[in-house]
N, C-alpha and C positions, 0 to 999 in steps of 0.2 A: 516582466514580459509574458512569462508562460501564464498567470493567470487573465489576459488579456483576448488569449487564444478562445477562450470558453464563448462558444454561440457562434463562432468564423465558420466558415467552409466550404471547401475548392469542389465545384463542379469535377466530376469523374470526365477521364479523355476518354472520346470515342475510339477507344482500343479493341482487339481481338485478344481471346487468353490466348498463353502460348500454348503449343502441343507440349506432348511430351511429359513432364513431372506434371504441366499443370489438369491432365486427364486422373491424377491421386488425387486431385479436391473433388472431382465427381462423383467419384467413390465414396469420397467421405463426407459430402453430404446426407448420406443415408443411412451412417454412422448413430444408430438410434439415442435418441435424448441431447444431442448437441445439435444447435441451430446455427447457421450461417449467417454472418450478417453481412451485406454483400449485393452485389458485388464492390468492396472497398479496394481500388485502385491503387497500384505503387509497384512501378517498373514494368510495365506489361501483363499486372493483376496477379492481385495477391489476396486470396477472400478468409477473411478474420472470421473469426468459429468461438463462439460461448457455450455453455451449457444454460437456457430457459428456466427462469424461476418464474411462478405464478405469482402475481401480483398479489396474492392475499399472503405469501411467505414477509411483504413488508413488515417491518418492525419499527418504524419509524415516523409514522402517523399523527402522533401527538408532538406537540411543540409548545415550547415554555421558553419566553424571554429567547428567541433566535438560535435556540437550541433544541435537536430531535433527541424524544427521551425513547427511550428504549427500556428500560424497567427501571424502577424508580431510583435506583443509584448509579445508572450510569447513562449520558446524553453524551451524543456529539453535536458537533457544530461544522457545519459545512462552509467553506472560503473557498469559492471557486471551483480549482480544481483537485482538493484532497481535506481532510475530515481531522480534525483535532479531536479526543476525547475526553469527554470530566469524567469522572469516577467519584461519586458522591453522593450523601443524601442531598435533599436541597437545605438549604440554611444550614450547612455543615461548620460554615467558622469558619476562622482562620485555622490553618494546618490543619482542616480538616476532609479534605480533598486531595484528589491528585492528578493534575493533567499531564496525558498520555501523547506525544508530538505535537509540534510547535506551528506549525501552517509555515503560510508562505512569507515572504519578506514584507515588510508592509503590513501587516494583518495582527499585532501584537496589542494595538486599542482594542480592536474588533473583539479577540479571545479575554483582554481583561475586562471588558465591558460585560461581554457574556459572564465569566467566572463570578463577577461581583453580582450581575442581576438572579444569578441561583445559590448563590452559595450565601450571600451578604455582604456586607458594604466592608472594603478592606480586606475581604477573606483571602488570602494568601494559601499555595498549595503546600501540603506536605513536602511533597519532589515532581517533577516533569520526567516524566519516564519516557526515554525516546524506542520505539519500533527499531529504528534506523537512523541514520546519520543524512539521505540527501536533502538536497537542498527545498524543496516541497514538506517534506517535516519538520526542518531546523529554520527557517527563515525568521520568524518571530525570536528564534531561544534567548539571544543575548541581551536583548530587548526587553522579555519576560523575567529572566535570571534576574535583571539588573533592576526591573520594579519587584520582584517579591524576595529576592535574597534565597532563593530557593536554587537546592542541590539538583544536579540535573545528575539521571542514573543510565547509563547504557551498557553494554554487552561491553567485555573487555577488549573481543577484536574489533568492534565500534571504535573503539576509542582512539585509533590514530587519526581517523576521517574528524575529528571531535577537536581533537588539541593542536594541532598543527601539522603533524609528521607526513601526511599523506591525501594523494587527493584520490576517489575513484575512478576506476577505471572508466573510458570515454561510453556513453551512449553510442549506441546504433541505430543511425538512421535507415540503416538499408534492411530490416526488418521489414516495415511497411507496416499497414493498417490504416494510415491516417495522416493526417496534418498534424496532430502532439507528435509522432513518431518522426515525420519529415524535419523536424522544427530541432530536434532533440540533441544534438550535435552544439547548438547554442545556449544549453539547459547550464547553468555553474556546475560544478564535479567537487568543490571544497579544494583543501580541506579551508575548514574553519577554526576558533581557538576560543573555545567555551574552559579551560582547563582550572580557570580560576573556581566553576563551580563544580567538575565533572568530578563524578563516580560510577565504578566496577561497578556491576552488579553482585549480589549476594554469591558465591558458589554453588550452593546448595538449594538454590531454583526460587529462596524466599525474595518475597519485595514486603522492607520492612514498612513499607509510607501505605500498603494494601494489604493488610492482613487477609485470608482466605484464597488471595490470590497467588498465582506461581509464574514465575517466566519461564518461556520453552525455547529455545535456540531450534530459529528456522530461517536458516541460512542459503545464500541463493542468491535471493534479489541484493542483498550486500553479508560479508563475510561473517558481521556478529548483528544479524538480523533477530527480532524476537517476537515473539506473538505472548500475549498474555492471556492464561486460564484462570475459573473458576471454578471450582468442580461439584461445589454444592448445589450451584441452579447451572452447571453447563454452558457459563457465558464464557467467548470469545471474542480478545481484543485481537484482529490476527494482522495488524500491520498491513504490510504488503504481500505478505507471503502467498496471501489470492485475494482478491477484487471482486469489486460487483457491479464494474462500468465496464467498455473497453477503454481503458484509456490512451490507446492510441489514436482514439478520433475525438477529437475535438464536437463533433454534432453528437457523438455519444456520451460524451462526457455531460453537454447541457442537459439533454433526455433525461439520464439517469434511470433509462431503463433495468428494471432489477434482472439479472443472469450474474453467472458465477465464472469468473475468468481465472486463469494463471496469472502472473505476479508483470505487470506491465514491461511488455518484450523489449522498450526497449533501452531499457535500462537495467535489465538484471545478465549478470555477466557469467553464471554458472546454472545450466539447467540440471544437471544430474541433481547438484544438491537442493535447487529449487523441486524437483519432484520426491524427493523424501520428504519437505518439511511440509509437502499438502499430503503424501500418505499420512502423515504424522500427525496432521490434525483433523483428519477426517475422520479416523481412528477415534478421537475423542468425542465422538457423535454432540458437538455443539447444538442447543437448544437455543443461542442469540448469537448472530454475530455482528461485529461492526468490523469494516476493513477501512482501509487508509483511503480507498478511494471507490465511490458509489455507495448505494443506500445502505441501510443494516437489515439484516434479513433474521428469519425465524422458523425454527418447527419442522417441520418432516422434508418439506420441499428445499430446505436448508440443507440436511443432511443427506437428502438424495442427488441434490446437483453436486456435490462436496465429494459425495461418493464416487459419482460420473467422471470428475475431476478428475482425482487420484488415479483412476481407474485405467484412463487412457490419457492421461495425463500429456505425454507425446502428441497426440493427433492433436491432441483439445489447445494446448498451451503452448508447446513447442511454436519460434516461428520456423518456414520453411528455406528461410534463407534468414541469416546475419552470419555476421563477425564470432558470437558464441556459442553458435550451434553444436559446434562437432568440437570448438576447444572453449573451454573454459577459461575465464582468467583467473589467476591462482592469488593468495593472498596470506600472511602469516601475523601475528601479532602486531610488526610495525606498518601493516601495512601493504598495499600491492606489490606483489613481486612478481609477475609474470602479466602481461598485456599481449594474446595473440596478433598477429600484425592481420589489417583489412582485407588482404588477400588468403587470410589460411584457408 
């Protein structure tokens, strides 16, 4: 269903903003280097805010077999409404690759189709390393496990939304931004049961199937969220931990206009910790990035809107109304243990 939403969208009600809190968006348009996109509609007006990346910051320009290459060993593949990544040379063999999240449900030809048109005929990945566990990154996995016999590797407190134990906490529709946001209360939460091929990650930050590479725990949009680095050329794989759509709009989402968002409002259920893991990686001044959802970006204009990000992270990312604003849902090894009730 949700990849179906891509290209829909609901005419704006002839509304008035409200007074009040909504005279702080006025202000904050003038908030330098973050642009408004807007007026986008939801409960009496709610105007969604990016930070502006210049169209030549694209990194994603060339294309090979329905795949965007970003430097020659690492291409994504776009399915609708979120980004699968290879990590490879091309003609790498079998086990000689490693695909980065899973797409959506349905989409597991699509991703084997592609894998085989770069890599070679039968090429099978090392491991499928997942960002996160929802359902927009795991939809393909059992599917894929089950044609290449290949280990899937996630973050340990991943792991109960992965095997069974646990479903996420609910979406919030009352965010706003958009029709994906409106919609989002009907999105699956898992959990799922991949446990036949599931593994920890490494402790000590290695990913054995990517040498040069490291995972970084950037936690937030879910409890063992990960972004993965390279620190010899400055590439970043960053998940969801920030975006380069909004994807709370569906007419944004087809655009795919390049700007630099927080971690899609409305399904990340802890912002405190979702603003350390963008300090965190902005820190890292990335020279490529590719996120889980919108284009992949490059170079100065990358590490300036990154910067922006971090920076005011609250005004920028924050929404001004949900369910996890001011409480967090809380979460521990097996899984959620705290869900704020709709009214806190």
């Amino acid at each position: 269903m949700p990849g179906m939403l891509v290209g829909m969208w609901i005419a704006p009600p002839k509304v008035g903003l409200q007074q009040g809190r909504r005279k702080t968006n006025s202000s904050r348009r003038r908030m330098r280097g973050v642009r408004q996109q807007g007026p986008t509609w939801f409960k009496g007006g709610v105007v969604d805010k990016q930070v502006p990346v210049d169209a030549t910051a694209r990194a994603d320009e060339v294309t090979d077999h329905g795949v965007h290459v970003v430097i020659p060993d690492l291409a994504y593949q776009r399915l609708a409404i979120v980004n699968v990544v290879m990590v490879g040379l091309p003609d790498a063999g079998d086990r000689g690759w490693v695909l980065v999240d899973a797409g959506l449900t349905g989409t597991a030809t699509l991703i084997a189709r592609a894998a085989e048109s770069r890599f070679g005929e039968h090429a099978r990945p090392a491991a499928i390393v997942l960002t996160h566990g929802h359902f927009d990154h795991v939809g393909a996995l059992r599917s894929l496990a089950e044609r290449w016999d290949a280990p899937i590797v996630a973050h340990p407190l991943e792991l109960p939304y992965l095997d069974g134990r646990s479903s996420y906490p609910p979406p919030d529709p009352t965010v706003g931004g958009g029709l994906m946001a409106r919609v989002s209360a009907l999105y699956p939460r898992g959990p799922i049961d991949v446990s036949e091929w599931l593994q920890p990650l490494a402790a000590d930050g290695s990913l054995s199937a990517l040498p040069g590479w490291r995972w970084i725990h950037t936690p937030g949009h879910t409890p063992g969220h990960v972004s993965l680095w390279r620190e010899s050329d400055r590439t970043l794989i960053a998940g969801d931990a920030f975006i380069t759509t909004r994807q709370e709009s569906a007419y944004a989402v087809a655009m795919q206009t390049p700007e630099v968002h927080g971690p899609p409002t409305c399904y990340t259920p802890d912002w405190p910790s979702a603003r350390l893991s963008v300090i965190r990686l902005a820190a890292l001044g990335p020279e490529h990035a590719i996120t889980g959802h919108g284009r992949a970006l490059q170079g100065p204009d990358l590490r300036r809107a990154l910067d922006t990000l971090a920076r005011d992270f609250d005004r920028i990312a924050v929404p001004e109304q949900g369910r996890y604003v001011d409480h967090p849902a809380r979460a521990d090894a097996g899984g959620v243990t705290y869900v704020p009730p709709r009214d806190a």
